[in-house]
C-alpha positions as CSV (number, residue, x, y, z in Angstrom):
1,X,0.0,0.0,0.0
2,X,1.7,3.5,-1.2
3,X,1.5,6.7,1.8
4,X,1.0,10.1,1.3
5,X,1.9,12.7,3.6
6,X,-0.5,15.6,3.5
7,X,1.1,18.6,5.3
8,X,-1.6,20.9,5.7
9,X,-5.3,20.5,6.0
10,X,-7.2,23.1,5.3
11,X,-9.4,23.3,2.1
12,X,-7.3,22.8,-0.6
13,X,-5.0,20.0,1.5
14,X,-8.1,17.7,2.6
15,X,-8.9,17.5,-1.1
16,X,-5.6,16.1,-1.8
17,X,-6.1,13.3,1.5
18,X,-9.3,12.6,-0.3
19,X,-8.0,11.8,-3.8
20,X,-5.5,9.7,-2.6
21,X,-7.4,7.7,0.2
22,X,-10.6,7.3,-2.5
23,X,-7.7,5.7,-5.1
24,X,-6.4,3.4,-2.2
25,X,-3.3,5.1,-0.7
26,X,-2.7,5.0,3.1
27,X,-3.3,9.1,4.0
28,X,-0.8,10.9,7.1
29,X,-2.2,14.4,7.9
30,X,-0.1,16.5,10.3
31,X,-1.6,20.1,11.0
32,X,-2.0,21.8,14.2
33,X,-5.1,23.2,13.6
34,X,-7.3,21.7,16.5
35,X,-10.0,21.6,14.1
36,X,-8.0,19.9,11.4
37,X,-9.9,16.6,11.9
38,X,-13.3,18.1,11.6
39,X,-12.4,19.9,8.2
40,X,-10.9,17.3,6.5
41,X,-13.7,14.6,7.7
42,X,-16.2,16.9,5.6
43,X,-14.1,17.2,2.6
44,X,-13.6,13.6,2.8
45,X,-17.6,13.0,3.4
46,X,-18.3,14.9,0.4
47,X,-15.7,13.0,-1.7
48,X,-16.7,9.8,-0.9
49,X,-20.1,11.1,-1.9
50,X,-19.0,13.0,-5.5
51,X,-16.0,10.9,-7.1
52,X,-16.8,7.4,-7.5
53,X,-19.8,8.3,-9.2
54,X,-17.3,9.6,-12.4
55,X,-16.5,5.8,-12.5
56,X,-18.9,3.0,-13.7
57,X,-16.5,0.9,-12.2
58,X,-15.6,1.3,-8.2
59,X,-12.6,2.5,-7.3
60,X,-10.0,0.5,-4.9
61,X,-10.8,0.3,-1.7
62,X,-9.6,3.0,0.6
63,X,-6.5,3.7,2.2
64,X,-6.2,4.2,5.6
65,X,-6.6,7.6,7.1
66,X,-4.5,9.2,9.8
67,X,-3.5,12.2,11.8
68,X,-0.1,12.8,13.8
69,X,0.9,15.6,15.8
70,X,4.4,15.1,14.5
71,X,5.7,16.2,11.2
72,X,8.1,14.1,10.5
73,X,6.1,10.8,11.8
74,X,3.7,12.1,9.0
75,X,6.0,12.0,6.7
76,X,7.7,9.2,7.4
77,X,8.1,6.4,4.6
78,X,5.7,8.5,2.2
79,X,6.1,8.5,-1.6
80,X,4.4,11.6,-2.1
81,X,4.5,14.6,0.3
82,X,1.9,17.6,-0.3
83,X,2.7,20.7,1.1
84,X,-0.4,23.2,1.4
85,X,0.2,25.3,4.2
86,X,-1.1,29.0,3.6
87,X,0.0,31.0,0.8
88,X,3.1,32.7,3.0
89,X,6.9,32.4,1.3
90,X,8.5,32.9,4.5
91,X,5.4,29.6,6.2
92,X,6.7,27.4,3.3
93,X,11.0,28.3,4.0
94,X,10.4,26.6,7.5
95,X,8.1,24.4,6.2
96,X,9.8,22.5,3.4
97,X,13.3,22.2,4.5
98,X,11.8,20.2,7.6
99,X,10.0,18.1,5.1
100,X,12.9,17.1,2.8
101,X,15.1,16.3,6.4
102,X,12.3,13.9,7.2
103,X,11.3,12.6,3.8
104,X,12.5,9.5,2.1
105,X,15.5,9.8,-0.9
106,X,13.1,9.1,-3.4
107,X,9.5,10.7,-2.0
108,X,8.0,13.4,-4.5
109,X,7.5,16.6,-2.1
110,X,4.9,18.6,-4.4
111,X,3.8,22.1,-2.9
112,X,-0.1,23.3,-3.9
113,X,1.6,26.7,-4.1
114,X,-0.8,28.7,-6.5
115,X,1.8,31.6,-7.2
116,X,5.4,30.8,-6.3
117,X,8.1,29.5,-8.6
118,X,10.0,26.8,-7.5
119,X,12.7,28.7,-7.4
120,X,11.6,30.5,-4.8
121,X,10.4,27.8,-3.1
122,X,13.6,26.0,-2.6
123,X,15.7,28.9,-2.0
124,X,16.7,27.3,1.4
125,X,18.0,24.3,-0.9
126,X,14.8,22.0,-0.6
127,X,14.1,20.2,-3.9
128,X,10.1,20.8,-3.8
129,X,8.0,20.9,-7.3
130,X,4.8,22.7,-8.0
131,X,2.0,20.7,-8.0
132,X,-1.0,22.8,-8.0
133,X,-4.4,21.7,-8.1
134,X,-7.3,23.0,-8.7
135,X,-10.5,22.7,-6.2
136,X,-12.3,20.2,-5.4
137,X,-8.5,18.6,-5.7
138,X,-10.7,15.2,-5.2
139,X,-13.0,16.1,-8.8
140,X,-11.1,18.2,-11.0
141,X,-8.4,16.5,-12.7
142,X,-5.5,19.3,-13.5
143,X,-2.2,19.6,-11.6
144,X,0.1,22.2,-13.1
145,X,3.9,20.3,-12.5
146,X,6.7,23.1,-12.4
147,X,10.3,22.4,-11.2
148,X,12.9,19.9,-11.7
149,X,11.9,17.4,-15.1
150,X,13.2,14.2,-13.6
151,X,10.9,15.1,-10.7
152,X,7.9,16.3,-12.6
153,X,8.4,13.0,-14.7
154,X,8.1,10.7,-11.7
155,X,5.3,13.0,-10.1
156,X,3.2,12.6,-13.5
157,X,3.2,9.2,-13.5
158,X,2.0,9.0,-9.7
159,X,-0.5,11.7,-10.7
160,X,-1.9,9.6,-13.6
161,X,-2.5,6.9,-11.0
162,X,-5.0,8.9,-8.9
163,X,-7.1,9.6,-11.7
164,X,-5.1,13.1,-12.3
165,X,-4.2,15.1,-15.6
166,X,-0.8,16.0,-15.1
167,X,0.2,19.3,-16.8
168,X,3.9,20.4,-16.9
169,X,4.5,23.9,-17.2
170,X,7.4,24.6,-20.0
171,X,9.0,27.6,-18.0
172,X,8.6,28.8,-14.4
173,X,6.7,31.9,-14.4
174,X,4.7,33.8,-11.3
175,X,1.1,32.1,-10.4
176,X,1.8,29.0,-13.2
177,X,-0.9,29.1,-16.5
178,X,-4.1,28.3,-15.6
179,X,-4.3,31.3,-12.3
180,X,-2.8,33.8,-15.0
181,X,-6.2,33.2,-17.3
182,X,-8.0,33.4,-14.1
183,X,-7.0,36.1,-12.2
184,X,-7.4,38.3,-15.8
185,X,-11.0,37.0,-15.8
186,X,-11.3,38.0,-11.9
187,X,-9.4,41.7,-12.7
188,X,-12.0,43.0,-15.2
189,X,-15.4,41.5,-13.3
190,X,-13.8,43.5,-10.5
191,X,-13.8,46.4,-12.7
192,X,-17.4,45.9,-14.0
193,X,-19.0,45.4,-10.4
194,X,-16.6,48.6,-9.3
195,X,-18.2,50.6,-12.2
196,X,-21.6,49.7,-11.6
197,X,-21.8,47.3,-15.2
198,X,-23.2,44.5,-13.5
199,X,-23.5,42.6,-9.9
200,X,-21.8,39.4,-9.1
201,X,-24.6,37.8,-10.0
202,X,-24.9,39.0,-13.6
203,X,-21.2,38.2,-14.3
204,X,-21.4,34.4,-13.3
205,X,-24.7,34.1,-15.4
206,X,-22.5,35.6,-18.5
207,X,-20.2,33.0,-17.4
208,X,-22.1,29.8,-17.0
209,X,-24.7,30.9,-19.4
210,X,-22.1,30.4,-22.4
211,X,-18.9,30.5,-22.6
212,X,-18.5,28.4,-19.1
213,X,-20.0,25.4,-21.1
214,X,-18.0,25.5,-24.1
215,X,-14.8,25.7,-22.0
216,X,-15.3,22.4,-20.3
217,X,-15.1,20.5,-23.5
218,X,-13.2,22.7,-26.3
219,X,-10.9,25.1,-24.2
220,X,-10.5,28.6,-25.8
221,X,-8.6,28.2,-28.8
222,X,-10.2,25.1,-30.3
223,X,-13.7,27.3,-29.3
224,X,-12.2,30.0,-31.3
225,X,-11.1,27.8,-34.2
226,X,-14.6,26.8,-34.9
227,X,-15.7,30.7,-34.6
228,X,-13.6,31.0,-37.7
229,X,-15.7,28.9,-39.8
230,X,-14.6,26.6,-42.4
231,X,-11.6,29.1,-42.9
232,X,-10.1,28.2,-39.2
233,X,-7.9,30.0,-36.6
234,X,-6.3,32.0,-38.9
235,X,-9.9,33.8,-40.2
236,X,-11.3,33.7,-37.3
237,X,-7.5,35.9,-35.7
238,X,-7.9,37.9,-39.1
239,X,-11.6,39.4,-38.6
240,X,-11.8,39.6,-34.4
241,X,-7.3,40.1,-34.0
242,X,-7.8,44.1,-34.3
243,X,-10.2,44.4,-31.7
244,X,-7.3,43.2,-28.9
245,X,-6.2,46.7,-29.6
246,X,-9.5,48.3,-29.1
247,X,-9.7,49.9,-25.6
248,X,-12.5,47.5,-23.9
249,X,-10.4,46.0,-21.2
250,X,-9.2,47.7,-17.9
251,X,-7.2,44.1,-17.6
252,X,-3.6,46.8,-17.3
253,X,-5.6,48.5,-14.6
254,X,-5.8,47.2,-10.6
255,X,-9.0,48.8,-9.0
256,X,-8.4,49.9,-5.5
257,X,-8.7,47.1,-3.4
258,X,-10.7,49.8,-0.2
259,X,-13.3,48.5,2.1
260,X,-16.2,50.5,-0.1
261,X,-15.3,48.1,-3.0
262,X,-15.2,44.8,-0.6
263,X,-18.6,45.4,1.4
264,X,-19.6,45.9,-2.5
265,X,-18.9,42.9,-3.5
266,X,-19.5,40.9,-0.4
267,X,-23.0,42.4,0.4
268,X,-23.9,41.3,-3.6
269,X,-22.1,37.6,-3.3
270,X,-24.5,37.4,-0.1
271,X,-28.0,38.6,-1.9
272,X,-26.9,35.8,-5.0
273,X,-26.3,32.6,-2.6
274,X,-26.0,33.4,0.8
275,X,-29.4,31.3,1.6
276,X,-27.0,28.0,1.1
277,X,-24.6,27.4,3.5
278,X,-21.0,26.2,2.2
279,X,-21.1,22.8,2.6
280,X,-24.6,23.2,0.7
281,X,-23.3,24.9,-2.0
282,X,-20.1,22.5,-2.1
283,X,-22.5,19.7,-2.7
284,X,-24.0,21.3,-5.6
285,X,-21.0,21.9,-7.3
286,X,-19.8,18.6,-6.7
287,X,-23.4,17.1,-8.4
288,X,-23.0,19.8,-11.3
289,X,-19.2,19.0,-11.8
290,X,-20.0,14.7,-11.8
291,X,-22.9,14.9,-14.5
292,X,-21.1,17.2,-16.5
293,X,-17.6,15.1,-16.2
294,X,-19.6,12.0,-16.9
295,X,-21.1,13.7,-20.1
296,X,-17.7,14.8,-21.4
297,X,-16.6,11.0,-20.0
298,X,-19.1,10.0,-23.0
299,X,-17.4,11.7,-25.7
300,X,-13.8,11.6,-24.6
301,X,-13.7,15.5,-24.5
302,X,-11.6,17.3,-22.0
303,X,-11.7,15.8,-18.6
304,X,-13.7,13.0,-19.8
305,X,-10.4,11.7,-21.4
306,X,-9.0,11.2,-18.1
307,X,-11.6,9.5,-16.3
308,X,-12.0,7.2,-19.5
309,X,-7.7,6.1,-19.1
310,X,-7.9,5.9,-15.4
311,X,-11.3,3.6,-15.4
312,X,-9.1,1.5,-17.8
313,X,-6.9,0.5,-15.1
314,X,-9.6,0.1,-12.6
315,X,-9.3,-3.4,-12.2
316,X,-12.4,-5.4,-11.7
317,X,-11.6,-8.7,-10.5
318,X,-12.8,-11.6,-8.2
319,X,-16.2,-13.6,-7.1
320,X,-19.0,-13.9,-4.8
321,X,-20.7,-17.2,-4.4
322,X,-18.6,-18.6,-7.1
323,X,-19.9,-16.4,-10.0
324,X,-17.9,-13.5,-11.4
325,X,-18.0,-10.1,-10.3
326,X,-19.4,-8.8,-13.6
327,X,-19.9,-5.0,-11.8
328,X,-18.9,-2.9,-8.9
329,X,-19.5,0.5,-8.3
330,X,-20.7,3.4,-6.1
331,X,-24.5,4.3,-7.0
332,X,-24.3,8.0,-8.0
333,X,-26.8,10.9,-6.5
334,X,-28.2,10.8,-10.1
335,X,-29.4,7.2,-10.3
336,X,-32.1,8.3,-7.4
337,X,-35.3,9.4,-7.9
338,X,-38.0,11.7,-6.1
339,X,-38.5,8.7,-3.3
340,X,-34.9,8.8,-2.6
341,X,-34.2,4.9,-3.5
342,X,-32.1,4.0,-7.2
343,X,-35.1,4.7,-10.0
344,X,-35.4,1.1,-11.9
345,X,-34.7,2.0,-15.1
346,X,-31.0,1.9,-13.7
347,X,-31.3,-1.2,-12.4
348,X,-31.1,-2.4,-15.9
349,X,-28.2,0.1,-16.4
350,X,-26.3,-1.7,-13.6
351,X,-27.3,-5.2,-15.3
352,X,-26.6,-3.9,-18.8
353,X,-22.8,-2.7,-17.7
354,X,-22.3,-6.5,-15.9
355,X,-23.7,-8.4,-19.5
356,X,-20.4,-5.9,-21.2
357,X,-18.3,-7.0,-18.7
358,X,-19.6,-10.2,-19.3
359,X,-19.2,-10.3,-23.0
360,X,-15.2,-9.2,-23.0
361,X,-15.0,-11.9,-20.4
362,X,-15.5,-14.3,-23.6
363,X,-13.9,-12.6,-26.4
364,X,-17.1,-10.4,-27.6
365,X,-15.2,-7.3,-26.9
366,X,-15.0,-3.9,-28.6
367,X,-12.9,-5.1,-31.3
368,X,-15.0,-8.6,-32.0
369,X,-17.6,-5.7,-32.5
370,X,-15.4,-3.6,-34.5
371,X,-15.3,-7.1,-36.6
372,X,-18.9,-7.1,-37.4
373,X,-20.3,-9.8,-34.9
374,X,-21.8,-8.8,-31.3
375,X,-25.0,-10.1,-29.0
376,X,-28.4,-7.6,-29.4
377,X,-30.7,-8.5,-26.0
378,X,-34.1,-9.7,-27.0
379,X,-35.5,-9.7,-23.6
380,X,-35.0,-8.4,-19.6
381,X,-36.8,-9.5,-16.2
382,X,-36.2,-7.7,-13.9
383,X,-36.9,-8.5,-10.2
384,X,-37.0,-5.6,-7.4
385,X,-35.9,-7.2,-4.2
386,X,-35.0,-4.4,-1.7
387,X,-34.2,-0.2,-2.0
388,X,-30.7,0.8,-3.3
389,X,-30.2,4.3,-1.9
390,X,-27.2,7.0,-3.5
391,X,-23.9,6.1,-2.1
392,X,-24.4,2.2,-1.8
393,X,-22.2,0.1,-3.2
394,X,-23.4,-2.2,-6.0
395,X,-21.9,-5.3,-6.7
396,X,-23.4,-7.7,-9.6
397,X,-22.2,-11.2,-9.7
398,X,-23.5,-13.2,-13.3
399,X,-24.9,-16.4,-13.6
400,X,-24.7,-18.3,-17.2
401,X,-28.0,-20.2,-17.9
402,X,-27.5,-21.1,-21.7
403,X,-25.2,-20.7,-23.5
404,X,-25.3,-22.9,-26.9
405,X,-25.6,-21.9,-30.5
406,X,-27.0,-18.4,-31.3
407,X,-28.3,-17.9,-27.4
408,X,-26.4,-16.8,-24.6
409,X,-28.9,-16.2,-21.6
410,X,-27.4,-14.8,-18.5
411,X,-29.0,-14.4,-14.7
412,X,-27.2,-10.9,-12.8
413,X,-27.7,-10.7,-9.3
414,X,-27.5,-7.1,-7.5
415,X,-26.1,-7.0,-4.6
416,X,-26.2,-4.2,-2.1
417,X,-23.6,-5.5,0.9
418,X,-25.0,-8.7,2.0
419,X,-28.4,-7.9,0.5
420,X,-30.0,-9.6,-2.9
421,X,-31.4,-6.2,-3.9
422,X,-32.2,-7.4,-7.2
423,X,-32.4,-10.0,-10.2
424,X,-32.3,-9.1,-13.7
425,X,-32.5,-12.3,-16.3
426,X,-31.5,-11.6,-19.8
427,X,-31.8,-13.3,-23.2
428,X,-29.2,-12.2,-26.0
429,X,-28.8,-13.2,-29.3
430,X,-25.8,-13.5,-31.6
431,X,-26.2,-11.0,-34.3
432,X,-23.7,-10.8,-37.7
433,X,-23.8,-6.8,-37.7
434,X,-23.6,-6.7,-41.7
435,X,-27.0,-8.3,-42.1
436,X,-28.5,-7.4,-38.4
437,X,-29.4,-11.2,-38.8
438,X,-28.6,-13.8,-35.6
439,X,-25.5,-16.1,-36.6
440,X,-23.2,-18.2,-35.1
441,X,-20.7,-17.0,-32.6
442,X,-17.0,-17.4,-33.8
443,X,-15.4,-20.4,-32.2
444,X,-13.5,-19.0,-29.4
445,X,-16.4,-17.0,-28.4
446,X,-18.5,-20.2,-28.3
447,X,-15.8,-22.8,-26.6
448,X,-15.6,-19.5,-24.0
449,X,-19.2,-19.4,-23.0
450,X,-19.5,-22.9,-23.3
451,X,-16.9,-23.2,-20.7
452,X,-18.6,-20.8,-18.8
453,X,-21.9,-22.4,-18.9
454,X,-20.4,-25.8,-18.1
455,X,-18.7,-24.5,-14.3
456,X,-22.5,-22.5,-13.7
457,X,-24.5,-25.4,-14.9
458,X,-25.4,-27.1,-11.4
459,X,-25.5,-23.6,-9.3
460,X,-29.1,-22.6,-8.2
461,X,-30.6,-19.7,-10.0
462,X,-33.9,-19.0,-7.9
463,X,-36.6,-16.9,-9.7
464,X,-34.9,-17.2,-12.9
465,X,-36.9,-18.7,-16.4
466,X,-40.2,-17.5,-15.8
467,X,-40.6,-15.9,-18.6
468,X,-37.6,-15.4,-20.4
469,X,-38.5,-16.7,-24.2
470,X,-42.1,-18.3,-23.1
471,X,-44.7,-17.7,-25.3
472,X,-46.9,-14.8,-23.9
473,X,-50.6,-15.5,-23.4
């Protein structure tokens, strides 16, 4: 089991405990904040609630969690170390040097500064490296890497591990890339609320109305390529280029940061969302962030390209009962309905995801489908044995009732702990995709499930065959 040493556990360091412990590492968290446990136990409660429900797939199981009132015992034996102490150069000189004495020879120590250079980080001789997340650090996948490229190397690897898009930053340079775009963004709604052009309020709308959505899958340039038309970038730089020049931005220009313009600000932030307390407002961004990761997840766009490698080496392995374990996963806030249990249409979805699983286990995977040949389901029955609430985990073991010639009829049992929660019986059919006619399986496909068949044939299968392919009345 690999360690990580979080030193620091405020908002942006409890995120980091959570990604780690949710992908199976052992956690250490030394702060002497006396309230250090409480925070990071929320964090963690809302992780556990928002990130396996990325995965149709569960995630390992998790690390152990713990919190020492000595540095150095934190840090001890750790592969990764993450410093997130406040934002204070002079915090982080005392800081990391009593770190690197305590650390291991080859332990990453990665600092969440958002601002300083590395340079400046290990001007007491440490050998830290940027790695700056971006919160939640237990949703959004982008660490900016800056520092030493050996290091960085390594750090990216780990960082790919966890379910992380590692993002190395070519030259050191004051707050990193992605802050810079943010903090220009930040200057000029500062301006506009200052100016009286528009509250808080009508800013984010502007935001999440438009050009907040096509960000999350396209980014700005590829958003501006496709402005261009069929003539590209270089149109689309010819027609709207000039207008940089054009004096619409106050981006060179700091407004006074006085107290008029932060009661401004602050009294209009309250009037938009101060009915919802943080940790209300957490856990909508957390639901908004998962469905709109899992839709990108779909398509391979943006983030959704990282979950998609990382779920790849999710392992799904082992048995219950002596069947396969077909699926396992965390039942997302989405799968519920307005009587709080898992609506039953995903029930199917859960049995549908185990009879995939089920067909690579033979052979009929994504390239004996790219090949033409595959298995079409011609009928479901689907028993509803007890509630599945958000945040259970599912586990669905399959049963092989047939298997010969064209059919391949399969029993999936849903498990929820040590409760049969449901059954779903399904009938496929071999189908040659050219003529979307049934045919015969290929030969490996068949001797598989044949096998298969032959180990399940004496196991019970109660409630199964009632009606799958009898005649209806």
């Amino acid at each position: 089991m690999s360690k990580a040493a979080i030193i620091g556990g405020g908002v942006i360091g409890g995120g980091w405990a959570a990604r780690f412990l949710l992908n199976g590492w052992d956690v250490a968290v030394f702060d002497p904040d006396p309230q250090a446990e409480r925070k990071i136990g929320e964090v963690l409660a809302n992780a556990r609630r928002a990130l396996p429900a990325l995965y149709d797939c569960a995630l390992p199981p998790e690390g152990r969690l713990s919190f020492h009132a000595d540095m150095a015992e934190a840090v001890a034996g750790a592969a990764w170390i993450q410093e997130s102490v406040p934002e204070v150069l002079a915090l982080k000189h005392k800081i990391l040097p009593a770190i690197a004495a305590a650390a291991g020879p080859d332990a990453v120590i990665g600092s969440s500064t958002s601002g300083f250079k590395p340079s400046e980080l290990n001007a007491a001789g440490t050998n830290a490296v940027v790695a700056h997340p971006f919160n939640p650090v237990y949703l959004l996948p982008l660490v900016e890497l800056v520092g030493d490229g050996a290091t960085c190397a390594r750090a990216a690897d780990i960082l790919r591990g966890i379910g992380m898009f590692p993002l190395i930053v070519r030259k050191e340079i004051d707050a990193h890339i992605a802050d810079r775009l943010l903090e220009a963004v930040w200057r000029e709604a500062l301006w506009l609320v200052k100016d009286g052009i528009a509250t808080t309020e009508e800013i984010d709308e502007s935001i999440r109305m438009a050009f907040g959505i096509r960000w999350a899958q396209m980014g700005l340039f590829e958003t501006y390529r496709i402005a261009g038309g069929e003539a590209g970038m270089k149109h689309f730089m010819a027609q709207f280029g000039p207008a940089l020049s054009w004096p619409w931005t106050k981006l060179m220009d700091v407004p006074e940061f006085n107290d008029e313009l932060v009661d401004l600000i602050a009294s209009q932030s309250d009037a938009q969302s101060g009915h919802r307390s943080i940790r209300e407002l957490e856990r909508l961004r957390d639901d908004n962030l998962v469905g709109m990761m899992r839709a990108l997840r779909r398509s391979g766009s943006g983030a959704g390209g990282v979950l998609r490698a990382h779920e790849t080496g999710l392992a799904l392995e082992g048995e219950r009962d002596g069947l396969p374990i077909t699926a396992a996963r965390q039942v997302p806030v989405t799968w519920t309905d307005y009587n709080g249990h898992m609506n039953e249409t995903h029930y199917l979805e859960a049995a549908s995801l185990a009879t995939d699983r089920f067909m690579e286990m033979i052979g009929a995977d994504a390239d004996y489908v790219a090949a033409g040949q595959s298995y079409f389901t011609v009928e479901n029955h689907i028993r509803y044995l007890d509630e599945i609430h958000a945040g259970d985990r599912l586990v669905v073991t399959t049963q092989v009732l047939a298997g010969q010639g064209k059919r391949l009829h399969l029993f999936h049992r849903l498990w929820r702990g040590e409760v049969l929660a449901a059954t779903v019986e399904t009938l496929l059919l071999h189908t040659d995709l050219a003529t979307r006619r049934t045919s015969a399986p290929a030969p490996a496909v068949a001797a598989a499930l044949a096998d298969w068949a032959g180990r399940h044939a004496a196991m019970p299968a109660e409630g199964a065959g009632r009606f799958i392919g009898q005649p209806r009345p």
